[in-house]
Structure formats: structure tokens, C-alpha cells
N, C-alpha and C positions, 0 to 999 in steps of 0.2 A: 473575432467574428463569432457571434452568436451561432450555439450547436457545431463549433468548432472543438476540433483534437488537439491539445497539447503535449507533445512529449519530451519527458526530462530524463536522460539517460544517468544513471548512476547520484539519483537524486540527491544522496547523503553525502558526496564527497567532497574530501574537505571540511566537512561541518564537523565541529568540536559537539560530543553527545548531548551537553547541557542546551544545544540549538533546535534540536529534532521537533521540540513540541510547537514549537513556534513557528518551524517549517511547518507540521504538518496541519496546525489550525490552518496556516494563510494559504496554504491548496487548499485546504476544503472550503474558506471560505472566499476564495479567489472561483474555483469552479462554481460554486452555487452563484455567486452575484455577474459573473460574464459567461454564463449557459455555457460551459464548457467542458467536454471530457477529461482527464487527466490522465496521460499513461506513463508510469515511472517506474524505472527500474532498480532496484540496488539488492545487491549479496547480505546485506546486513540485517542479521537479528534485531540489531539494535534499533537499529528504522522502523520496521516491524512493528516491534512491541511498542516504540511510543506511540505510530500510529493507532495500535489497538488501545492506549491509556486516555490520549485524546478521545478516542469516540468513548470510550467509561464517562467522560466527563457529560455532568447533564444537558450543559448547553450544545453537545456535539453529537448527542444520542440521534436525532434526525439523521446524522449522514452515514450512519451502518448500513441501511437498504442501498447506498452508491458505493459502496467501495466495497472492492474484489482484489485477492492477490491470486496470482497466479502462478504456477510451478511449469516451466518448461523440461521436459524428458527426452533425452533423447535415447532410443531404443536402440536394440543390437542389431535388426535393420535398417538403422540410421534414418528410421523417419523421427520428426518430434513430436510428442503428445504432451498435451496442454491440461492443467489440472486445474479447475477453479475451488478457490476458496473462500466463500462467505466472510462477515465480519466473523459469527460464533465459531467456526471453523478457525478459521486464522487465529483467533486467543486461545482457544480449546490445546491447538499444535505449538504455541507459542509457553503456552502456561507447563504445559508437561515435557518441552523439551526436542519437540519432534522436527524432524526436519523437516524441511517444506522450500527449502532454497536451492537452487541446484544448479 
């Protein structure tokens, strides 16, 4: 349904590395062609960063202002606090090693 939510829980699992790029064109171009959100979650660096090499690519430059990772925290008073991360964010913590998964 059009300006509908999708969500894919541990998006990467199972996927052999060599498939990540391929995954993550056909989200991005799966949400742009049926108005859709995408929220997916995985522990992996490695999902990450291909995501960030995809949008490097010129034809995928468009979809940096859509995509957001997100860092869930959870504090010593056991609430969670939510961290957003931009495309340049997300490569910026990516590129230097930092973590951002939690």
C-alpha cells in the first residue's frame, strides 16, 4: 500500500557478503517505485557499509536525503535513547571505525 511501512528484521541474515549490494539497491529501489518506508534492522558492519557504497554510486546519490541509521541505547536507568544518523554521518563512523551498533 502506497506510504506504507515495511519492516525487515535482521535484513542481512543469511546473505552471503557478495549479496549486500544487490540487497540494498532493490530496497532502495523497491521503496522509491511502491511509496514505501523501509525499517530494517541488522548488527552488521558489513550491511552498513555496503549500504553506504551503494548510495557512493552515482545512480543512488538521490536516495542519501531517505536513509537514516539508527543507534538504539539503552541507559543505566533503563530507558532507550535513540541516536540518528544521516547518510554523511553513517560513512563518516563507518570509514573511521566507530561504532554506531549497539
Amino acid at each position: 500500500m502506497p506510504g506504507g511501512v515495511v519492516l525487515i528484521d535482521e535484513i542481512d541474515n543469511g546473505l552471503h557478503y557478495s549479496a549486500l549490494r544487490i540487497l540494498w539497491k532493490g530496497i532502495l529501489q523497491a521503496a522509491r517505485a511502491y511509496d514505501v518506508q523501509i525499517v530494517a534492522t541488522t548488527h552488521s558492519a558489513e550491511a552498513l557499509r555496503h549500504l553506504t557504497w551503494v548510495l557512493k554510486e552515482e545512480e543512488n546519490v538521490g536516495y542519501r536525503a531517505d536513509v537514516a541509521a539508527y543507534t538504539l541505547i539503552r541507559a543505566d536507568d533503563d530507558t532507550v535513547r535513540s541516536y540518528r544518523h544521516d547518510y554523511e554521518q553513517l560513512e563518516y563512523a563507518l570509514e573511521r571505525g566507530l561504532e554506531i551498533r549497539n
